[in-house]
N, C-alpha and C positions, 0 to 999 in steps of 0.2 A: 777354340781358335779357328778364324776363318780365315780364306785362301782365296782372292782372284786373280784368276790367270788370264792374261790378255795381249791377243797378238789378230793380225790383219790375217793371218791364214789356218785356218781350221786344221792343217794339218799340223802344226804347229801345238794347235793347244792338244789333240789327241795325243801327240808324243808323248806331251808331261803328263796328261790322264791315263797314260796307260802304263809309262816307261817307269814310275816313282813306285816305292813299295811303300803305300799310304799308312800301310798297318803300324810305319816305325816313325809316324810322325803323329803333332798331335793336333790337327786339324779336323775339325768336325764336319764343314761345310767347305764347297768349291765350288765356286763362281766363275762364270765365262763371260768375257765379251772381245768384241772383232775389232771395237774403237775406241778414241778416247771421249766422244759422247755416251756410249753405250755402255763405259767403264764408269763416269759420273753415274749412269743411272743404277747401277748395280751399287754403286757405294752409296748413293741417297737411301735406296728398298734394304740394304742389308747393312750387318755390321762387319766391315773386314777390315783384319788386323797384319796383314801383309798381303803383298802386291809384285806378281812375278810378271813383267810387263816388255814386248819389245819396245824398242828404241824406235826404230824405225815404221812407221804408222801413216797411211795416208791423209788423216780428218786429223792428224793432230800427233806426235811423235810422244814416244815414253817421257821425253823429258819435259813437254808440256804438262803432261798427266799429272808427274811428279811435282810440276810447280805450281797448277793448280790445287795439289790436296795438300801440299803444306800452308797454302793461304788459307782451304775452306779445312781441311778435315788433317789437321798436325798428329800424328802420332802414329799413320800408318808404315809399316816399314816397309820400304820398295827394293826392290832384286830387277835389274836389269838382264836382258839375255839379247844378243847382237850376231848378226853374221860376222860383222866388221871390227877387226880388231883394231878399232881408230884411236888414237890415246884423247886428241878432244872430246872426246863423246865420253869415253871413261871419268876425262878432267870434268866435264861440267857434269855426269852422273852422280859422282861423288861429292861436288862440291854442293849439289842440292839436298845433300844428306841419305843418298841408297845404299845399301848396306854391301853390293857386290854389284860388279860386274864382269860376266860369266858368257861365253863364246858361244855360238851353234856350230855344228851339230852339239847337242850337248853330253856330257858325261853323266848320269841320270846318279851314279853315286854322290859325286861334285855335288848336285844339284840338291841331293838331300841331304848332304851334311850342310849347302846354305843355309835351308829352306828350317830348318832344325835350329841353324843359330838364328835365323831371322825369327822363329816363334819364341828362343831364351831372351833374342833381347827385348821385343814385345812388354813378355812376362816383367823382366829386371825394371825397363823405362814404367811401368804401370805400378811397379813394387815404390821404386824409388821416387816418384810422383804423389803416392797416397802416401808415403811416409813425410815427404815434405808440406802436402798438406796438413796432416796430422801435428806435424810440427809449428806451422804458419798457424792454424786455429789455436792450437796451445799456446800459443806465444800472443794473438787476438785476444786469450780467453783471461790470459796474465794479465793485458793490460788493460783490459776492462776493470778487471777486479782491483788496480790499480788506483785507477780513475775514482770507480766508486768508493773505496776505502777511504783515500783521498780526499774527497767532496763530501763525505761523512763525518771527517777527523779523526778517522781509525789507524791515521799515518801520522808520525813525528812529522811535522813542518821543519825540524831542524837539518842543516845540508846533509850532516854526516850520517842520521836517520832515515834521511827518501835516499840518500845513497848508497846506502846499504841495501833498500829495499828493493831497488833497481838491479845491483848486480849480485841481488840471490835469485832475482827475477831473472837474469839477463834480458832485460827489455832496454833498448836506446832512447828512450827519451832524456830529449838534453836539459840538465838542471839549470844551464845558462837563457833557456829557452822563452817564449812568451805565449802566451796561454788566451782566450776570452772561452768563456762560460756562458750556456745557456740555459736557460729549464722552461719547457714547454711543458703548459699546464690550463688544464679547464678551471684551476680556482675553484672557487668556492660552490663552484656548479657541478663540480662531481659527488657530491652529496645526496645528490637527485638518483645517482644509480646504484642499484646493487653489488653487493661485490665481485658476483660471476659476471655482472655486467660490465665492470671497471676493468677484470680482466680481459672481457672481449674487447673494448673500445682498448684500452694501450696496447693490445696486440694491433690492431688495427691503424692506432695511430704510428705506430712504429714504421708498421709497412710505408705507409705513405710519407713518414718522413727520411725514410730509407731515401726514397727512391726520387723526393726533391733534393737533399741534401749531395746528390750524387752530382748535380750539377755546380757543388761549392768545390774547386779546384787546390783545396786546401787541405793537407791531412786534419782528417774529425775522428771524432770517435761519439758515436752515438750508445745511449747505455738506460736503461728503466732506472726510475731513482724510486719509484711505486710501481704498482699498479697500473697507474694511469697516467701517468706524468715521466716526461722524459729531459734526459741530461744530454746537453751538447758540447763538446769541449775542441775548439778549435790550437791547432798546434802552430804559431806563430815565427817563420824564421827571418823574416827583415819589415823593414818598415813598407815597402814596395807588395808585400803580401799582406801586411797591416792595411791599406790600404786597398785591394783586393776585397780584404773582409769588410771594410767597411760599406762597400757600395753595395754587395751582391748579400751579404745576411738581412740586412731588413727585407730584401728582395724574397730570398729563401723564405723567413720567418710569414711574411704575408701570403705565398702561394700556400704555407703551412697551415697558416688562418684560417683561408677559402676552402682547403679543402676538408679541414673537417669539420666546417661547418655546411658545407654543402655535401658530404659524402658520408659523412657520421654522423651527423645532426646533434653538436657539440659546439658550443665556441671553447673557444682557446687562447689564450696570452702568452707570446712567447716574451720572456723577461732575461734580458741581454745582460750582460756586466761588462765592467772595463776591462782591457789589455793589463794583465798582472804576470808574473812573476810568478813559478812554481808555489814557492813558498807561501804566497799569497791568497790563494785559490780555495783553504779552508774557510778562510773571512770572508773572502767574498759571495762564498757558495752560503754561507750565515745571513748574508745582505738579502742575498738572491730568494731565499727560503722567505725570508721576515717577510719580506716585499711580496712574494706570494699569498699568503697567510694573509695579510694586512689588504690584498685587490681584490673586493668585491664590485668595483663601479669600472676598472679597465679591461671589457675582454674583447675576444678578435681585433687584437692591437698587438704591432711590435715595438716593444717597450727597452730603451737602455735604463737597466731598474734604478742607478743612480743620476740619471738628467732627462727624466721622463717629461716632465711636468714644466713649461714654458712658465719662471717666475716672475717675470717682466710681464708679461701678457694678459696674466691672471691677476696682478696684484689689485687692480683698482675695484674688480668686484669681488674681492676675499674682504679687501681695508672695507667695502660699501656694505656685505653682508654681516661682517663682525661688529660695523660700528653701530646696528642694529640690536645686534643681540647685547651690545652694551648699555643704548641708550634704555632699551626697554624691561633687562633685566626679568626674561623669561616670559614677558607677557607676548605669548604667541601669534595670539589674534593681532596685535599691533605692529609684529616684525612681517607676518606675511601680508599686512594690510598695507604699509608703505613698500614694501616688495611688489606688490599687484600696483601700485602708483607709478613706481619708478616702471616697471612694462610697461604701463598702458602709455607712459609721455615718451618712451625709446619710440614707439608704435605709433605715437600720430607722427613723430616727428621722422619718420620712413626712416629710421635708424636699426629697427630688428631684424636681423634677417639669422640665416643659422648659423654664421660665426659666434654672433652676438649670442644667442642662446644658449653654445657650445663654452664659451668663456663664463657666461652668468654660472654655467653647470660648474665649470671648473670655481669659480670661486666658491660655491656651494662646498663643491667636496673638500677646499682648503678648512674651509670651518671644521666641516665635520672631521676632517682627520687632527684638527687641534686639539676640538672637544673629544676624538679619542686620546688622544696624547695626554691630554690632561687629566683623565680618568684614568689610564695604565690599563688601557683595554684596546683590541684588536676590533674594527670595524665588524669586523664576521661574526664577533657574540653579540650582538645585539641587533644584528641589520634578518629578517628576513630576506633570504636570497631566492625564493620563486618570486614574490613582490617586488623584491630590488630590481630583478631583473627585467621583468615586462615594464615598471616603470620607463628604464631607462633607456630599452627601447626606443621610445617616442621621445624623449627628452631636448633634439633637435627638432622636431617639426613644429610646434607652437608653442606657446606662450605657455597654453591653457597646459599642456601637458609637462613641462618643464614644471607648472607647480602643483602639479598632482603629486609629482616628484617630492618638491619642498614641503608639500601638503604629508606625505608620510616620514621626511627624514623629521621634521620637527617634531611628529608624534612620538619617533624613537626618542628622542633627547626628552623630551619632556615626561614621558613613560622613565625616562633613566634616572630624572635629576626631580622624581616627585615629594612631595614634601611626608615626612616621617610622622606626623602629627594627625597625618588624615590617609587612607586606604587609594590607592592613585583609579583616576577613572579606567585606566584599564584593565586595574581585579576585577572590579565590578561589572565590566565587561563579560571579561571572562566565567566569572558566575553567572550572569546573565544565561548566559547560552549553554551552559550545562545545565544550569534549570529546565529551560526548554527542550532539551535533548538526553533527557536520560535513559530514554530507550534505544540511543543509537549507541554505538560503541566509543567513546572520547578517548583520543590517547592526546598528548603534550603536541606531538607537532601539528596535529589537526587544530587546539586549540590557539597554539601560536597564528599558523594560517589565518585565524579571525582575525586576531589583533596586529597581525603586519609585525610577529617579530621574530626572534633567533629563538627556538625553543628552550634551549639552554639559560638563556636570560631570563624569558617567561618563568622558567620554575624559578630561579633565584630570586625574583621583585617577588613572585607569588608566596613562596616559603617567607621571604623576610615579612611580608605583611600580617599571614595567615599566621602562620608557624608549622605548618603541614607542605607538604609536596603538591603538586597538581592532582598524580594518579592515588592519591591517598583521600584528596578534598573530593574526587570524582566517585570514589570507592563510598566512600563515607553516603553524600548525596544518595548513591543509586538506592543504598540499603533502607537509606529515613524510607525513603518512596518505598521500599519493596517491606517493610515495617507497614506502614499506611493502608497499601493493598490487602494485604494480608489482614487487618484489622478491619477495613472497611466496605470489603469487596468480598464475593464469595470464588474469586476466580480459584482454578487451580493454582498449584506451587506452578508449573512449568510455564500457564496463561503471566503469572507474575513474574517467572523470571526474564520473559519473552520482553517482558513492560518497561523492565529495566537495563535492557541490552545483552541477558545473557542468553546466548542460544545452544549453549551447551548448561546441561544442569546441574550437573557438579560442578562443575567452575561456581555457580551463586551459591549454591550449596557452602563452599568449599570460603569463597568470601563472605556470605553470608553469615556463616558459626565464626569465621576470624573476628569480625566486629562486632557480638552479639554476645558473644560466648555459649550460642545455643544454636541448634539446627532449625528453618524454617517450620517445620511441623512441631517443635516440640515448641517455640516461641509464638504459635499460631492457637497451638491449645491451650496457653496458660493464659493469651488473651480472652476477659470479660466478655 
């Protein structure tokens, strides 16, 4: 506990340094100054936790001192001491919250039984502060847990089930209340990192949407829903705050965009929901999920996940691309052939410019989210997302790049919908380039990478044609080769297993006897 003492005449403060039996108080430190500048600067340099101050002060009187440290520094406890027994100076002493006020000469006993209760009450306000603290985080920590239970469906939706949950909780949120939800999310792009990585970036993005989000003048509750992806739930109490949120969240949600794609090097989709109703809020969090899951072409956008999409705007190149794929009935070269026709006549006719492109794109991803719809598949298993992404990029600046675009989503459909009767040109791809490469290491998503697709769909066309897996077809291959060497070569085992990708030798060893039924050396000597 520390103690400054401050008065305009030195003899003044000697008295208290000399007159007080220190020994029965519990103060560790004691602080002097002459003024009430002099008093600022001692409580900037130190920590002190009461304040034995006169009243009367040339550069500035005790009760200025007092009024400046409850503005800047609340919590110190002040003891006045006066020549003057004026009952106004007592009144406005007390009414700026000093704990005493106390006459000169002074009574030194007096002065230490103040000086005693001014460090219990110290003590008590610091006690009963971090208990209410303790209390306000627990009761934060409630209803986070609330939140997220809730937004998971781990809570009855029924009244008399969230109200019960509430007042075992004791948490006030009102069940007559109005609710929007949001979920910030990198999509399909978080795939790209690891998972200590995922944990730094949503640590990180949290900070930063802390600390936009603090300019929405609306009770939030911000809360991880993963790793890397965050929940946002705004608390709605009239239509005049409804509308509030409506202006200032997409505002919020876009400074959210910029900044972690400028400060994390991350895009982001923040995907909004409608004004719902307590009870409501598991379904929509369902909506809000799908709609995530389902956005590989929307990021650094603020999205309402149910009226994203301008349906008026888009219809005539959605009706223009589909009526394409009808007339031609999968012949590719002839839909992106009249495709390249219809740009090149927008283009003489000074009609393209990057609406026009931005629209053409939208009615592209109308199709493509049909033709997922019609398959009972999510964009995401079959789209490559480093591909999709740098595509789409450029997607507004030309023509040419807009159907570099159409130039790969047509290969995924076509890769998707290939005929059962013949092996589709993209196995054969993919064989291709593990022939040529059987000395480097092949895993599924590197050979996805070749062929522009979702690796998980790769091995499923590949199994369904093959009847093998990728990493089993790859396994398979390396050994015919590492067979061959060995038969036709005088290299060592280790020059062969080097030949064939393996740089540890038990590992081919180890594959090796799997597919042989015999170890390289004993398969090496029974060869002619």
């Amino acid at each position: 506990m520390n103690l400054l003492i401050v008065d305009d005449e030195i003899s003044a403060i000697e008295a208290v340094q000399l007159g007080v039996n220190w020994d029965r108080l519990p103060y560790e430190n004691r602080y002097v100054a002459q003024s009430m500048p002099e008093a600022i600067a001692q409580i900037g340099q130190h920590s002190v936790d009461v304040l034995l101050c006169d009243i009367e002060m040339p550069q500035g009187t005790g009760l200025d001192l007092l009024k400046w440290i409850n503005e800047n520094k609340p919590g110190i406890c002040c003891i006045f001491m006066t020549c003057h027994a004026d009952f106004t100076f007592a009144q406005k002493a007390l009414s700026l919250g000093s704990l005493e006020y106390i006459l000169k000469p002074l009574d030194m006993e007096h002065l230490e039984e103040v000086l005693r209760r001014g460090a219990e009450k110290v003590k008590a306000d610091r006690q009963r502060n971090q208990a209410s603290s303790y209390l306000e985080s627990g009761k934060r920590a409630l209803e986070k847990q609330f939140w997220h239970a809730l937004f998971l469906g781990e809570v009855s939706v029924e009244k008399q089930g969230i109200n019960m949950y509430l007042k075992r909780a004791q948490l006030d949120i009102s069940l007559d209340g109005k609710f929007l939800s949001m979920l910030v999310s990198p999509g399909q792009f978080s795939e790209i990192l690891g998972s200590s990585d995922r944990k730094l970036f949503g640590f990180a993005l949290r900070n930063v949407a802390e600390e936009i989000l603090q300019e929405l003048p609306l009770h939030h509750e911000l809360m991880p829903l993963s790793e890397e992806k965050l929940l946002v739930v705004v608390t709605l109490q009239s239509s005049e705050e409804e509308e509030i949120l409506g202006k200032l969240l997409p505002e919020c949600g876009r400074r959210l965009i910029e900044a972690s794609d400028r400060f994390l090097n991350m895009p982001i989709c923040c995907l909004a929901g409608e004004v719902v109703s307590l009870y409501e809020i598991p379904e929509q969090m369902e909506r809000l999920m799908v709609a995530d899951i389902n956005n590989v072409f929307f990021y650094k956008e603020f999205l309402y996940a149910e009226r994203s999409m301008p349906l008026a705007e888009t219809f005539l190149y959605e009706e223009f691309i589909t009526d394409r794929f009808l007339k031609y009935q999968g012949d590719y070269a002839k839909i992106i052939g009249e495709i390249r026709q219809t740009l090149a006549e927008y283009r003489r006719q000074l009609k393209l410019d990057e609406d026009f492109l931005k629209q053409f794109y939208m009615g592209i991803y109308y199709m493509l989210k049909g033709f997922a719809d019609n398959h009972g598949i999510f964009l995401s298993n079959v789209i490559n997302l480093k591909k999709n992404r740098s595509l789409l990029v450029k997607t507004g600046d030309s023509p040419e790049d807009l159907l570099a675009w159409l130039d790969y989503i047509l290969e995924i459909i076509q890769a998707y919908e290939w005929d059962e009767a013949g092996p589709p040109h993209t196995i054969e791809q993919v064989k291709g380039y593990v022939e040529k490469h059987l000395g480097d290491e092949l895993h599924v998503e590197k050979l996805a990478e070749q062929v522009h697709l979702n690796a998980d769909y790769l091995n499923r066309i590949f199994k369904k044609e093959t009847g093998i897996s990728i990493s089993r077809y790859v396994i398979q291959r390396k050994m015919e080769r590492a067979k061959w060497l060995l038969h036709h070569t005088d290299w060592t085992l280790v020059e062969v297993a080097a030949a064939v990708g393996y740089y540890n030798y038990s590992s081919f060893t180890r594959s090796f006897t799997k597919t042989t039924g015999m170890t390289p050396q004993k398969w090496k000597s029974k060869q002619p």
